[in-house]
N, C-alpha and C positions, 0 to 999 in steps of 0.2 A: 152429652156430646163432648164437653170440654174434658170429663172423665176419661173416656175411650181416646181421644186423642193423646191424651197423659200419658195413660197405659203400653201405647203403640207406641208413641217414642221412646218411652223406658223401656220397652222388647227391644227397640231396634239399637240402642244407646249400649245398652245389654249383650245385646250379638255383636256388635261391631268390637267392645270390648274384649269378648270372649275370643275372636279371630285374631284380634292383634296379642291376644295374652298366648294364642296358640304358634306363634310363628317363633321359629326358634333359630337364634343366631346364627350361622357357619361361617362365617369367615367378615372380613372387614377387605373395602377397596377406598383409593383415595380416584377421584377425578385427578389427568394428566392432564390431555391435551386443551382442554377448553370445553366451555359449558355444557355441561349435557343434559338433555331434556327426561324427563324421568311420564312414562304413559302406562296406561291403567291395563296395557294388554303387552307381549312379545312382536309390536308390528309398529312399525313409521308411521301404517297411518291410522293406530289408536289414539286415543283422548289424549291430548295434555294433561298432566295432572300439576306441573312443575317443572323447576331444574336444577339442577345441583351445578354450583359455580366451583370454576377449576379450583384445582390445589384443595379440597374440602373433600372429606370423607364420609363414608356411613358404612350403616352394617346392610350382609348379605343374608336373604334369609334362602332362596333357594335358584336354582341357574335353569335356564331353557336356551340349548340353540345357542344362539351370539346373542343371550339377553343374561342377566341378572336380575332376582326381584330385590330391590331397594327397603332397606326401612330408612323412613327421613324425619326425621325432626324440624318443622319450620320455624326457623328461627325466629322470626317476629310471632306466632302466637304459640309456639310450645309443642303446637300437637303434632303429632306421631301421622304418617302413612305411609301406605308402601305401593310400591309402581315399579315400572323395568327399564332399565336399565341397558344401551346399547353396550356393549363390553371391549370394545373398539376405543371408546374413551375415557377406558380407565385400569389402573392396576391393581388386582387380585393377589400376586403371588406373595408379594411378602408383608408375609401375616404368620410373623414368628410371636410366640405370646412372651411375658416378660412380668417377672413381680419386683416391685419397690423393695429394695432389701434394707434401705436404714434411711434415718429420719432425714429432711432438709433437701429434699431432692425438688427445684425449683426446677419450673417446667418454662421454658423458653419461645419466644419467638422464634429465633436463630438460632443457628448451633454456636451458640459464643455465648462465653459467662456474661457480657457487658452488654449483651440485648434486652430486651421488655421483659419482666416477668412474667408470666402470665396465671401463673398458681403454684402450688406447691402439692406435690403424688404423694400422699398419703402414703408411709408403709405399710407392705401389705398388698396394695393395691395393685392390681390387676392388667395386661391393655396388650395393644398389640403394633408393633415395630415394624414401620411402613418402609424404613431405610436408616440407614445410618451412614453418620459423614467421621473420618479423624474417631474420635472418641465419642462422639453424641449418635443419639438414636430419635428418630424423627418416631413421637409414639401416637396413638391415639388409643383413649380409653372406650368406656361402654355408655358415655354420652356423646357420643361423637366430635369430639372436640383434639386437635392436635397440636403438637408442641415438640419443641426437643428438649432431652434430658441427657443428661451428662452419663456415662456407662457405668460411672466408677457408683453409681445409686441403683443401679439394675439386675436383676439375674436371671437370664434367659432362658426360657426351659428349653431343656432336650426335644 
């Protein structure tokens, strides 16, 4: 018995895997207005599954209607899920891409040299340009994590 139940959760450990290895990126939104609840279906009154707190971002994997489906990262234990997203409290459009073009490009709390640091963008490195203020570009990368970076480190694709 304790065999067959092994085997079932490694199938189902297995499929869940293989879905989430299947959903494929399209674009990046940050939450504006305020918290928004993240449900397991396109409807108000599906399951909770979560919420994503303003000003915080994630990736989009595909749109229904006035929804978006979500992929999320929970921060307190790491793991990955996806749910939908009302589209009312949150912004889509600017999702320009951008590569790190030279080394030392320190990634910001605020757009000001003399804020927190918060890491350092890898050249080379990849992400996508939620806004930009003066000279800084508010970015967030492919772990959903955001910052600002100074322009004069960035090169924007076409």
């Amino acid at each position: 018995m304790k065999k067959l139940v092994l085997v079932v959760f490694a199938m189902l450990v297995a499929s869940v895997l293989v879905v989430y290895a299947a959903v494929k990126i399209k674009s990046y939104a940050i939450v504006t207005i305020q918290d928004c609840n993240v449900r397991s279906d396109h409807s108000v009154t599906s399951t909770l599954l979560g919420q994503v707190k303003a000003n915080l971002s994630f990736a989009v994997s595909d749109t229904y209607s006035d929804y978006v489906r979500a992929v999320i990262t929970d921060k307190t234990t790491g793991h990955k899920y996806t749910g939908w997203v009302w589209t009312a409290l949150i912004d889509t459009k600017n999702n320009i891409d951008f590569t790190v073009k030279k080394p030392g490009a320190n990634v910001k709390q605020t757009y000001d040299k003399n804020s927190t640091t918060l890491g350092v963008a890898a050249t080379g490195s990849i992400g996508h340009i939620l806004e930009s203020k003066i000279v800084w570009y508010r970015i967030i990368f492919d772990d959903n994590k955001t910052g600002w970076v100074s322009a004069q480190y960035v090169k924007v694709k076409p």
